[in-house]
C-alpha positions as CSV (number, residue, x, y, z in Angstrom):
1,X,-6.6,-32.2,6.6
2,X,-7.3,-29.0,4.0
3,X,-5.5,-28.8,1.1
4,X,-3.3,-26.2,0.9
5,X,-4.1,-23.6,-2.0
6,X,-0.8,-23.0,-4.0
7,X,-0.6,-19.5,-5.1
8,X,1.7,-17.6,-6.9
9,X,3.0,-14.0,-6.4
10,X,0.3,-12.3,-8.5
11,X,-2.1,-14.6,-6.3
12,X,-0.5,-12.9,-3.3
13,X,-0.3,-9.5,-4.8
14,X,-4.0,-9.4,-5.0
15,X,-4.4,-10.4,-1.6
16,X,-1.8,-7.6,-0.3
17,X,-3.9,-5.0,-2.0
18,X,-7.6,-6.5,-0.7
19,X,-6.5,-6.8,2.8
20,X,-5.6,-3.1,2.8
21,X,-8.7,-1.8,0.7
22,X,-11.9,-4.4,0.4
23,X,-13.1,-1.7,-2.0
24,X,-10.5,-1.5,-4.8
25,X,-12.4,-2.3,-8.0
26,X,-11.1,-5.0,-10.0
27,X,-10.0,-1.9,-12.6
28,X,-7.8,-0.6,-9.8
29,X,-6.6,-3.9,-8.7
30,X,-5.9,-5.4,-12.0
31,X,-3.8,-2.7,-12.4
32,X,-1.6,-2.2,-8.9
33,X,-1.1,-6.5,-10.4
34,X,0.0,-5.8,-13.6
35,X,-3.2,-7.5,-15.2
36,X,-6.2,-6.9,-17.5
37,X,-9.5,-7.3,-15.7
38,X,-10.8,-10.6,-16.8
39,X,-8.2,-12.3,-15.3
40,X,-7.6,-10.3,-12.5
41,X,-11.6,-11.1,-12.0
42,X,-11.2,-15.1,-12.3
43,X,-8.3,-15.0,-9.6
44,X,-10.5,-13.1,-7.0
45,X,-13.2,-15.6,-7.8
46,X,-11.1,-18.4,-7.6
47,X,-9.5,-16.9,-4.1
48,X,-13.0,-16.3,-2.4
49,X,-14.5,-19.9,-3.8
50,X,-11.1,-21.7,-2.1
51,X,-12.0,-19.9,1.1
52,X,-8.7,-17.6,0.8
53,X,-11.0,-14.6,0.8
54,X,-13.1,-15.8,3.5
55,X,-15.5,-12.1,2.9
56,X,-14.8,-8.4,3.3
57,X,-15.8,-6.3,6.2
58,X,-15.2,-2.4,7.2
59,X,-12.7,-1.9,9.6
60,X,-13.9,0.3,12.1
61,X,-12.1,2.9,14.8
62,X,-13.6,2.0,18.3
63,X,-12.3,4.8,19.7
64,X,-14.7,7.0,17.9
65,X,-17.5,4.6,19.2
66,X,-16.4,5.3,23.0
67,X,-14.2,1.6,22.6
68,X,-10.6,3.7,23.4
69,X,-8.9,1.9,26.1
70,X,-8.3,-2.5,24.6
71,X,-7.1,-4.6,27.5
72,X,-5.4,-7.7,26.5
73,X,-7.1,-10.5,29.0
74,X,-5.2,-13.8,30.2
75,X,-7.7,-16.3,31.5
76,X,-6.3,-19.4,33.8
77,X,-9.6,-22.1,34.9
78,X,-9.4,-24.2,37.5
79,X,-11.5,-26.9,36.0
80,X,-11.5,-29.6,33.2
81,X,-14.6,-30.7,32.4
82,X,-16.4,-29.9,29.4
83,X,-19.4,-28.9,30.2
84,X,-18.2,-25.8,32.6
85,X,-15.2,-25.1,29.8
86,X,-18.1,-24.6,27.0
87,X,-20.1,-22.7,29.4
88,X,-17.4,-20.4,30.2
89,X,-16.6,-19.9,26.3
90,X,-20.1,-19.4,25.2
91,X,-20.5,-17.1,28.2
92,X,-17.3,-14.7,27.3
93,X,-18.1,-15.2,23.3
94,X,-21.4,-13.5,24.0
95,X,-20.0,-10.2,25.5
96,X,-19.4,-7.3,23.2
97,X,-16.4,-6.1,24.6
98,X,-14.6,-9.0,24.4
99,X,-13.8,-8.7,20.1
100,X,-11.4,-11.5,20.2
101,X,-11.6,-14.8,22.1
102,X,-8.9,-17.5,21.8
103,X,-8.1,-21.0,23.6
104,X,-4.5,-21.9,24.1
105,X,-2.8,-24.6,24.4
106,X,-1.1,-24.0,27.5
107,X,-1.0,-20.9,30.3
108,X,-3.0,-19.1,30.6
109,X,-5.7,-21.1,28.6
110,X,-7.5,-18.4,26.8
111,X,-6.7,-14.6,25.5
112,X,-8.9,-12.2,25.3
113,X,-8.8,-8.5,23.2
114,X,-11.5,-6.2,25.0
115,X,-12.5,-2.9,24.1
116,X,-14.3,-0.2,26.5
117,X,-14.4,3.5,26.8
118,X,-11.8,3.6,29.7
119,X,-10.6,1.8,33.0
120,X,-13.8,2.4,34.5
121,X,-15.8,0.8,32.2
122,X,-13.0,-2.5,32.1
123,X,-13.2,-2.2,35.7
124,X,-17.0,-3.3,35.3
125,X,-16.1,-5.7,32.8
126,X,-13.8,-7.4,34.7
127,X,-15.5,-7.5,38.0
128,X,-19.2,-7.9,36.6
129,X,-18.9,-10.1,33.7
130,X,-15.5,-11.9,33.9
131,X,-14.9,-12.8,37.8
132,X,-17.6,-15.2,38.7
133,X,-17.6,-17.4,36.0
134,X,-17.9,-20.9,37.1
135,X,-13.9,-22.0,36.4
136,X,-12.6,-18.6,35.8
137,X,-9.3,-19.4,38.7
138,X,-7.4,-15.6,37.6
139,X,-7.3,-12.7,35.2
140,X,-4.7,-11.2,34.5
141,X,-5.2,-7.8,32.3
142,X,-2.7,-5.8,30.5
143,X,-4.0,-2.3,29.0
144,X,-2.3,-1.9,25.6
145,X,-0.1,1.5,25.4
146,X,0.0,1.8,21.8
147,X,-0.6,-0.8,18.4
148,X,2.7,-0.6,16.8
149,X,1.2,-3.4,13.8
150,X,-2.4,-5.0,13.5
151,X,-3.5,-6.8,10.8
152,X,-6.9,-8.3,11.2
């Protein structure tokens, strides 16, 4: 089992700010914390060597890259054996539509996020890449309307 990191508000503080802007400097941060730098520093370090801070990455709007039209994706599979179960998860893992991939514990038993350019190109997904899977027993898709909150 992990041990659980115990942090305290500044502790959370910094990790409000960092998940909303990778990029502050520790100047910036320190401040928006109500810290001096060379502490502010040691917590960020001590954050990303626990793992809390796991890396940063730019978040960036698919839409502009033709990726305007996210499906959410239900999976049910008619099998149980694991050979055909990791198959099918190394198969769907490998597409680059599919930017989110998750096993659940009960129906349907995975959930996918997809991006494409529109219901043409999800149409292809779907029937080209998705249906035909060995195990793949429905899909069920559900076009998002609008993103009220993400945080990823």
């Amino acid at each position: 089992m992990r041990n659980i990191l115990a942090l305290d508000d500044i502790d959370r503080q910094i990790l409000f700010h960092l998940q909303r802007d990778g990029r502050l400097t520790n100047v910036e941060l320190a401040r928006r914390v109500g810290l001096t730098p060379p502490p502010c520093l040691r917590r960020v370090k001590r954050l990303e060597e626990s793992g809390v801070i796991s890396g940063y990455r730019a978040t960036v709007d698919h839409e502009l890259l033709g990726g305007g039209l996210e499906v959410i994706v239900s999976i049910e599979v008619s099998v149980s054996d694991l050979k055909t179960l990791e198959e099918l998860e190394r198969t769907i893992a490998a597409y680059d539509e599919v930017v989110e991939f998750r096993r659940l514990f009960a129906t349907p038993d995975y959930h996918l996020r997809v991006l494409v350019a529109d219901y043409a190109a999800y149409e292809a997904f779907q029937t080209g890449k998705i249906i035909g899977i060995p195990g793949v027993a429905r899909v069920i898709s559900q076009p998002t309307m609008k993103k009220i909150k993400v945080i990823d």
